[in-house]
N, C-alpha and C positions, 0 to 999 in steps of 0.2 A: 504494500500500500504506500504511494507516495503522493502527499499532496502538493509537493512542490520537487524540484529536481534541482540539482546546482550541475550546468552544464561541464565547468573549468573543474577537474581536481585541484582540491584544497593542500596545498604542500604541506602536511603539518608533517612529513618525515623529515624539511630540514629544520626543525627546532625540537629535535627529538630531545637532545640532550639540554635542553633547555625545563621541558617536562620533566626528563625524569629527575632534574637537579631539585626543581621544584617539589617532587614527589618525597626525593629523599629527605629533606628537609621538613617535611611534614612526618613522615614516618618517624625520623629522630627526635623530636619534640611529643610526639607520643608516647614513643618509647621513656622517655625522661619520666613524665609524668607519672606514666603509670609505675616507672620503678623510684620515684621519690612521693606520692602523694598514696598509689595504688586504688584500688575500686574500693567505695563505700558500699560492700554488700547490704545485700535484704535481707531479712528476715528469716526469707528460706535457706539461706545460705549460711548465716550465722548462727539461728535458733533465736529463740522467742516466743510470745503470745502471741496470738492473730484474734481479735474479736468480731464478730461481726454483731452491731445491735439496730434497730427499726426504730425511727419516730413515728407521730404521727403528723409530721408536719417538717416540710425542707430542713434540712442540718442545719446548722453556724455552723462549719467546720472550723472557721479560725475560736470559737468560743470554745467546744470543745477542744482542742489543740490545746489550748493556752489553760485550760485548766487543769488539764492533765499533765502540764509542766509543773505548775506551782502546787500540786501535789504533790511532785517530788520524781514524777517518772520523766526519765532521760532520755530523750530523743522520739517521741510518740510519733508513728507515723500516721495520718487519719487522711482517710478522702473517701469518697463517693464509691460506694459497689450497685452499681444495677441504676438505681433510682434517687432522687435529691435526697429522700429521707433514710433510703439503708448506707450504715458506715459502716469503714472496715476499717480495723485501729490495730495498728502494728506496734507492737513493745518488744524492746531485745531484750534478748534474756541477762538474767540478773542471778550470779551464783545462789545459792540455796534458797531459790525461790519456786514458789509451790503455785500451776497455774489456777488452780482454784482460790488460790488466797488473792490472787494477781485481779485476777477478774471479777473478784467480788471487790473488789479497792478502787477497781475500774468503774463499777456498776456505780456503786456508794458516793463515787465522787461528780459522774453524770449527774444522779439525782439527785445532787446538792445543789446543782445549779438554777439558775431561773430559767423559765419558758417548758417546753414540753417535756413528761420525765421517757429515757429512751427502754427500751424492749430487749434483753437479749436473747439472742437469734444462734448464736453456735461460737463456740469457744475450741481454740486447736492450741497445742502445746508444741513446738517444733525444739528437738532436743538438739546440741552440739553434731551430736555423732549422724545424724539424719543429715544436718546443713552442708555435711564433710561431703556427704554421699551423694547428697543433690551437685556439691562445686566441682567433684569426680565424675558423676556421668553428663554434667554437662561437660566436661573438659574432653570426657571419651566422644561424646556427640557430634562436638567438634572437631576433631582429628579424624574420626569417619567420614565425615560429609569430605574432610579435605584429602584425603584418599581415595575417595570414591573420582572426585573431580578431575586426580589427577591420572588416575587409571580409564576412565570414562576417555579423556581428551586426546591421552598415548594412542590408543588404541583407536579412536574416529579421525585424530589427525597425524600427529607426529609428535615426538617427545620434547620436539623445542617447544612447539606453542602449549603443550601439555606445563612446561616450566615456567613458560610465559604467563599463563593465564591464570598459576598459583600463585606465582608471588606478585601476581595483580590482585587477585581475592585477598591474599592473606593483607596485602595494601590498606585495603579498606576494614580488615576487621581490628587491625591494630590500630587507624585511626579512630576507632570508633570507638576502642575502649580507649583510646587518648584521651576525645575528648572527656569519656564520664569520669576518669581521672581529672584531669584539671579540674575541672568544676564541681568534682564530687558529687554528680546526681548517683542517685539509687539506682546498681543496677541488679535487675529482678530477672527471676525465670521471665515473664514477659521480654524484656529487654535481650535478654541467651537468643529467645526463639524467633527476634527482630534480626541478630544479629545473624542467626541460621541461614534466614530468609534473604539476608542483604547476600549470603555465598550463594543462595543458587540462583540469584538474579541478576549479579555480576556476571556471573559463569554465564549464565544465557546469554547476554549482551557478546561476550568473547567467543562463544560460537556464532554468532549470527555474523561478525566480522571477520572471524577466520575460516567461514564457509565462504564467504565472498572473495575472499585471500583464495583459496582453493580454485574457486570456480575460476578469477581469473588467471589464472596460472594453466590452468588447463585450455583456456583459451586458446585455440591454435593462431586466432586473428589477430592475440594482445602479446603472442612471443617478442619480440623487441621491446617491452618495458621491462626496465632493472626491476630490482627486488624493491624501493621505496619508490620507485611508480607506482608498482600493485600496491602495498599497502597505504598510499593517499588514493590509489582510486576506490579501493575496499572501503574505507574510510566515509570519501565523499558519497559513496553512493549506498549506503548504510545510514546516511545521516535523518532522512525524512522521517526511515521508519523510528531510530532514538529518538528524536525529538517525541514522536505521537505518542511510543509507548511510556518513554519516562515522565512527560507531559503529563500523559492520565494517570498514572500510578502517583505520580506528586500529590496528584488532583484530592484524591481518594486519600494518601496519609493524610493530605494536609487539613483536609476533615477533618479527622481524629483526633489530629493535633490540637485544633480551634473549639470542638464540640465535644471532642472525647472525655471529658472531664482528667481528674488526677489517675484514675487507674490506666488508662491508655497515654499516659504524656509520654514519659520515656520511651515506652513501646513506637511510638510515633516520631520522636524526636530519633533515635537510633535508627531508625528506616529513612528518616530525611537526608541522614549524615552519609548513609550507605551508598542510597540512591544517587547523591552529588556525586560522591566521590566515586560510584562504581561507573558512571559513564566516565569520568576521568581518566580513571585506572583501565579499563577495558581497553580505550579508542588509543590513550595516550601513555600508556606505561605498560599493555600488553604486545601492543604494536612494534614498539623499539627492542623490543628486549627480543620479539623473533629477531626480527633482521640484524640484531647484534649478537646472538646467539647461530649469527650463518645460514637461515632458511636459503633455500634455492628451489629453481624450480625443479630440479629433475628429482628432489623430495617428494613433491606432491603429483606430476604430471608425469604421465606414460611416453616415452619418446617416441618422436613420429617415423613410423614404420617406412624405412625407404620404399618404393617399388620399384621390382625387380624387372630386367628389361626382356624380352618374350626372345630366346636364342631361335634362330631360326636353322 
């Protein structure tokens, strides 16, 4: 589907090394963060309370919030499950602490407050050694998708763009835990399964560019363009359909982002950052790294079969 065409290829192979300078430079500042500041896990991941209680009437979540500071609990997380008046009240865990004691201190101090008294609805106790288990097989989850991807690529293409197109994914999943490092957002199972999601969506953008890389190589008509001719014409002519796809998918987080309330922020902000940065990384740091990793065409193209001349 193209709703527009760009007739001229876009040179972007001569400022390849321009990209990836930029790239690496974003990678390394990632890299910093997360090993001086590191992720501020959830709940799920460290252990805790989770409560979930019902008003009968929209929350104050900043009222709630703040009073459950100045009772003495550290760091409450509270926002919106489902509807304005169901909350979900995240408390880290706190050495010899009993969640029934937790949640009745929780309950007592709700109903101390003014305006509607709240409902509870379900109480979870999430222990250390659970949180371990949850940061282990999301760690395993991860290292699967990113084996699958690069066995998947070997094998459809060649083992350059197979390399190429990993350390473009892994590009973006490291800026992404950059960013929640620097700024210290929560990052949650939601946020894991944004981040899952930014690998296989990346990955598809890098096969739809390096199926056009193929195709024109196999070109019999396009033999006289070097190797950064194909990959700015693969490029240019990939562009209509990135724009519409990335376009709509923006479209859609960026709902979530604006309407989503507090339980889909991160989940949405983590896909924003994906989505940027995986057209990036795909068009402009997966692209260089073939062609500086030696792609050619008698790689991917079947040589053209002389014909033989009829002896008489």
């Amino acid at each position: 589907m193209e709703f527009f065409r760009i007739r001229r290829d876009i040179p972007f192979m001569r400022h390849a090394l321009v990209f990836n300078v930029i790239s690496l430079v974003t990678f390394l500042l990632a890299v910093f963060f997360l090993a001086t500041r590191g992720l501020h896990l959830s709940v799920e991941f460290t252990g805790g309370t989770l409560m979930e209680v019902a008003y009968s009437e929209a929350a104050d979540l900043n009222a709630v919030r703040k009073s459950l500071t100045d009772s003495g609990f550290s760091d409450p997380q509270v926002q919106n499950f489902g509807t304005a008046r169901d909350v979900l009240i995240r408390l880290p865990l706190v050495k010899d602490s009993d969640s029934a004691k937790v949640s009745q201190q929780v309950m007592a101090t709700l109903s101390a407050g003014e305006g509607a008294k709240p409902e509870l609805r379900r109480v979870e106790y999430v222990g250390p050694q659970v949180g371990k288990e949850l940061a282990a097989d999301g760690s395993l989850a991860l290292m699967l998708v990113i084996i699958g991807i690069v066995i998947y690529l070997a094998m459809r293409f060649e083992w350059r763009f197979a390399v190429s197109a990993i350390i473009a994914n892994l590009h973006d999943v490291v800026i992404i835990l950059g960013f929640f490092a620097a700024f210290q957002w929560e990052f949650s199972l939601p946020v894991l399964a944004a981040v899952l999601a930014v690998l296989g969506y990346s990955v598809n953008e890098s096969v739809v560019v390096f199926d056009r890389v193929r195709e024109v190589f196999r070109n019999a008509r396009k033999r006289t363009m070097s190797v950064p001719e194909v990959l700015d014409h693969a490029i240019t002519s990939t562009i209509s359909r990135t724009i519409i796809t990335h376009g709509s998918t923006q479209m859609m987080v960026l709902s979530m982002l604006l309407f989503g309330g507090e339980a889909l922020h991160y989940f949405a902000v983590a896909l924003t950052i994906g989505i940027c940065f995986g057209i990036y990384s795909s068009v402009l740091v997966a692209c260089p790294l073939v062609m500086w990793l030696g792609v050619k065409r008698e790689q991917l193209a079947k040589p053209v079969k002389q014909k033989q001349e009829a002896v008489v």
